[in-house]
C-alpha positions in Angstrom: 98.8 106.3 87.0 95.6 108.3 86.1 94.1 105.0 84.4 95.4 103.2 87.0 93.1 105.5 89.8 90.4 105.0 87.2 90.3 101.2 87.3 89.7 101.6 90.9 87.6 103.7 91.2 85.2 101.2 88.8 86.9 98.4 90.7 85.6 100.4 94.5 82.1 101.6 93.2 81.1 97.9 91.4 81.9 96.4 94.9 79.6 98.5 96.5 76.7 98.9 94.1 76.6 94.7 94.0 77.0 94.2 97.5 74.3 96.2 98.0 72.4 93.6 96.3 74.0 90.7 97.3 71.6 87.8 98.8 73.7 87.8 102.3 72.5 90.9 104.8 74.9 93.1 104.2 74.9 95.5 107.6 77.9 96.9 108.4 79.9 95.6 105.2 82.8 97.4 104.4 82.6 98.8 108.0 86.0 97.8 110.4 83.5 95.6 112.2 82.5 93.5 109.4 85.4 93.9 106.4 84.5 93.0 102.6 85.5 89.6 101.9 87.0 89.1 98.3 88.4 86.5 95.9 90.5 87.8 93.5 90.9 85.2 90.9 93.6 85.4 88.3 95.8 83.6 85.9 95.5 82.6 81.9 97.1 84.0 78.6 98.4 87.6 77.7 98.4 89.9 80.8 100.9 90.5 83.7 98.5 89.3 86.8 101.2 89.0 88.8 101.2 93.3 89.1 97.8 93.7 88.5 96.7 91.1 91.5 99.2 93.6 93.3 98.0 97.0 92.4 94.1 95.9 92.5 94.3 94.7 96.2 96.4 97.6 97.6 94.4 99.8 95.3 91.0 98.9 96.6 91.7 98.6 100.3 93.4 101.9 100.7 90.2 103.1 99.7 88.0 100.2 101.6 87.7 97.8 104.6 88.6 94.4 101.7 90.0 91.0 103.1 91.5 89.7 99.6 92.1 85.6 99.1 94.2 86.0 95.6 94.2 82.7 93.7 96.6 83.4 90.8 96.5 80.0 88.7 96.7 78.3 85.5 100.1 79.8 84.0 99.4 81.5 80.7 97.1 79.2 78.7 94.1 79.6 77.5 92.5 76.2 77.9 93.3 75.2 81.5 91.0 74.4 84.2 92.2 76.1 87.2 92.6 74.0 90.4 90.5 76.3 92.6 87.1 75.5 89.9 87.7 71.7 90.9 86.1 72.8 94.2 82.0 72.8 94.0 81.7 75.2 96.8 85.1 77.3 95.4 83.3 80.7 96.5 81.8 79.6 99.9 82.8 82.7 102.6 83.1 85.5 100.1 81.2 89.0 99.3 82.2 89.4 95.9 84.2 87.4 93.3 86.7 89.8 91.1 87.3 87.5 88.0 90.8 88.9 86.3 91.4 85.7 84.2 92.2 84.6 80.5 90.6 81.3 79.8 89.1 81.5 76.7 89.3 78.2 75.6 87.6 76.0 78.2 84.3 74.7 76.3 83.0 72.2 79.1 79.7 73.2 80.0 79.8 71.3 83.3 83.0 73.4 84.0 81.5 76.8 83.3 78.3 76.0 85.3 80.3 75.3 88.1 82.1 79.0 87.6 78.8 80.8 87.1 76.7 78.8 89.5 77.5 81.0 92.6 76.6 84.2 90.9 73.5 82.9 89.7 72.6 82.0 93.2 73.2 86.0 94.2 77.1 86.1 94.6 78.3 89.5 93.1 80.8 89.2 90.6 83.2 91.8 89.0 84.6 90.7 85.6 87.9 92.6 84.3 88.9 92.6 80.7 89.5 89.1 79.9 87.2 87.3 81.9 84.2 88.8 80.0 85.4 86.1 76.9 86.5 83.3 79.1 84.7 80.0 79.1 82.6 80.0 76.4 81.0 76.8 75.6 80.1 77.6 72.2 79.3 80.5 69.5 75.6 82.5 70.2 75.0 81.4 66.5 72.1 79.6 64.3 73.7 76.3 65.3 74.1 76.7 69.1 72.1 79.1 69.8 70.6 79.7 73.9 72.8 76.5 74.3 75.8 78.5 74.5 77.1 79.6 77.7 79.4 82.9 78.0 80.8 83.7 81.3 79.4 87.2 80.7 76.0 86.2 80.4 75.7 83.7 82.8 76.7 86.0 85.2 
């Protein structure tokens, strides 16, 4: 339970910090006149996101004003390409973007631009475990070099 508390605490203090900094004006955020807006994506290989969508959401908004939209998709591959991603404007009407997903084998590049794009522009994003090695379009190595793309860094 203590790691649990911990989690959210990281979870609670990373969706302040970057909304702080996010491009939309952000008066009253968090406030009951203008709740936090959040996607909580999940899905992919080797973790139980069926509890952890769960426990995140009622974590977080006992402790702040959050509406969550939780897209839980993709089963438990590694190389699929989640329906909501199909969607060019897939993060239009959020604050922040909580990516809690396993999809480390999606190499398109077109793909992970389309997943990174938003954050680029000024969306904040929060990435949990997995989704710090998820679509990667290639090895940082001699041969690829700045062509590859990590999730991570693009953010």
């Amino acid at each position: 339970m203590r790691n649990v508390s911990a989690v959210l605490l990281v979870i609670l203090l990373s969706l302040s910090s970057q909304l702080v900094e996010a491009a939309e004006p952000t008066a009253n955020l968090g406030t009951p006149q203008r709740p936090i807006r959040a996607l909580l994506v999940c899905g992919g290989c080797c973790h139980d996101y069926t509890r952890q969508k769960q426990i995140i959401a009622k974590g977080v908004s006992a402790r702040a004003n959050v509406i969550w939209t939780i897209v839980q998709q993709g089963g438990t591959t590694t190389n699929t390409k989640i329906p909501l991603y199909r969607d060019k404007n897939w993060s239009d009407g959020f604050d922040v973007v909580l990516h809690n997903e396993c999809f480390a084998n999606v190499p398109d590049k077109d793909w992970v631009e389309n997943i990174i794009r938003p954050h680029r522009e000024g969306l904040p994003a929060i990435l949990i475990h997995c989704a710090m090695h998820s679509y990667r379009t290639g090895e940082p190595s001699a041969a690829e070099g700045a062509a590859a793309i990590y999730f991570l860094v693009g953010c």
